[in-house]
C-alpha positions in Angstrom: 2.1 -10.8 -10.6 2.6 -12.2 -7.1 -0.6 -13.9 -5.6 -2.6 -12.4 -2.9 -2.1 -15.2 -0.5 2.0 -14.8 -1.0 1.6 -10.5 -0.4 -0.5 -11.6 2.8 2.1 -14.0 4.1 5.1 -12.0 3.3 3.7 -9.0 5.3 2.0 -11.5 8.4 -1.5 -10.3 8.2 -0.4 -7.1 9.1 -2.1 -4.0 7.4 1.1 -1.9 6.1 -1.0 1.5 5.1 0.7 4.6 6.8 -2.6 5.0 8.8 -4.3 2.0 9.8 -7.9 3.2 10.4 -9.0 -0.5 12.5 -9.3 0.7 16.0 -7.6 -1.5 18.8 -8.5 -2.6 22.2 -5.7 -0.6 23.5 -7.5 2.9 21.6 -4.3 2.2 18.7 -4.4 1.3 15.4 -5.0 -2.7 15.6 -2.9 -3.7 12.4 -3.3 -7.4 12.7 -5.4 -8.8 9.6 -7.5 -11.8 10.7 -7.4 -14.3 7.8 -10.8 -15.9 8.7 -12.5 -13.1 7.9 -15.0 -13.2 4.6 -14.8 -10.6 2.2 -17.3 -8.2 2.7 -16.2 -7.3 5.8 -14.2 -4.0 6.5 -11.5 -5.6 8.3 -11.0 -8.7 5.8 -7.9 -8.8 4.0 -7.2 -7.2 0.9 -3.9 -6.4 -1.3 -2.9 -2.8 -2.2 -0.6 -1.3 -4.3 1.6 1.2 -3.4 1.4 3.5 -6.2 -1.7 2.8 -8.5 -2.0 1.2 -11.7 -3.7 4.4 -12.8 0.0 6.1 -12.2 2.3 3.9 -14.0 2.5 1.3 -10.4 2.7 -2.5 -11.3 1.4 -5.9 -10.2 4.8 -7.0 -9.0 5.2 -7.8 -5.2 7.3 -5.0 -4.6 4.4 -2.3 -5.1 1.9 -4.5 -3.4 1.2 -4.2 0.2 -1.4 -6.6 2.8 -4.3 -3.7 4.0 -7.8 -3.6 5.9 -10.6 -3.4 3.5 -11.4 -0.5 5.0 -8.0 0.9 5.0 -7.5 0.1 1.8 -10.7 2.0 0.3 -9.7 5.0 2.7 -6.5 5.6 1.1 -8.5 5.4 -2.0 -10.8 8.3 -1.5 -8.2 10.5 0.5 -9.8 9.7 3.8 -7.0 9.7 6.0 -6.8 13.3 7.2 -4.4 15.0 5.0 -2.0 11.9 5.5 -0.3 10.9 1.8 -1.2 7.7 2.5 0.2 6.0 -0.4 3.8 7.5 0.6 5.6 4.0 2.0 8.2 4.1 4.7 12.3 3.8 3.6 12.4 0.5 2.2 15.2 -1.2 -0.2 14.3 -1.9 -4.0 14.4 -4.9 -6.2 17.9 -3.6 -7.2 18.9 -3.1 -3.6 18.7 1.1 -4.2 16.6 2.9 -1.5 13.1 3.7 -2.0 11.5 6.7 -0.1 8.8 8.2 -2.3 7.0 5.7 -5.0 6.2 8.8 -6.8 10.0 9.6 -7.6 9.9 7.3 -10.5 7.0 8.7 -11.7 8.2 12.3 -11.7 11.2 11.7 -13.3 9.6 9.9 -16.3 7.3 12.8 -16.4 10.4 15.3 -16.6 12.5 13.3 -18.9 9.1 13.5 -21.5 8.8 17.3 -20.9 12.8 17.5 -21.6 12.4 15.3 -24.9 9.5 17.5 -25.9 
């Protein structure tokens, strides 16, 4: 399992969900994380995985992501407006193989147990 610190680092304090619900000065999405912030507050850093533990998603690095509190717990009770907000830009995979859709993996194990059934 990668530590929290480490996830933070690698992504700069930036919050990495889809939709990043912190509002900006500008009126955008302000997707900086400030690391002085306690927990507790809804713009503090927090890790999140990119597909859940609850579906099969591990505590490696590469299905972790830095988030807002508050983004984080959005994306956890569907609050971004229709958004799939787990779904993670094109990114390259521990084996170097493209990585669209976290799910992929998922639905494939699911149709290879249907298939043995």
């Amino acid at each position: 399992m990668a530590s929290r610190l480490a996830i933070l680092r690698r992504d700069k304090w930036t919050c990495r969900m889809p939709v990043c619900l912190h509002p900006g000065a500008s009126g955008g999405p302000d997707r900086k994380i400030d690391p002085k912030l306690e927990r507790g507050s809804p713009w503090a850093a927090t890790v999140d995985h990119v597909v859940p533990r609850s579906l099969g998603g591990s505590d490696r690095g590469e299905n972790l992501r830095a988030a807002h509190a508050l983004c984080n717990q959005g994306a956890a009770q569907g609050l971004h407006h229709g958004v799939r907000s787990r779904t993670v830009p094109v990114r390259r995979g521990p084996q170097g193989g493209i990585i669209t859709d976290p799910y992929d993996r998922i639905r494939q194990a699911e149709r290879d147990r249907r298939a043995s059934a």
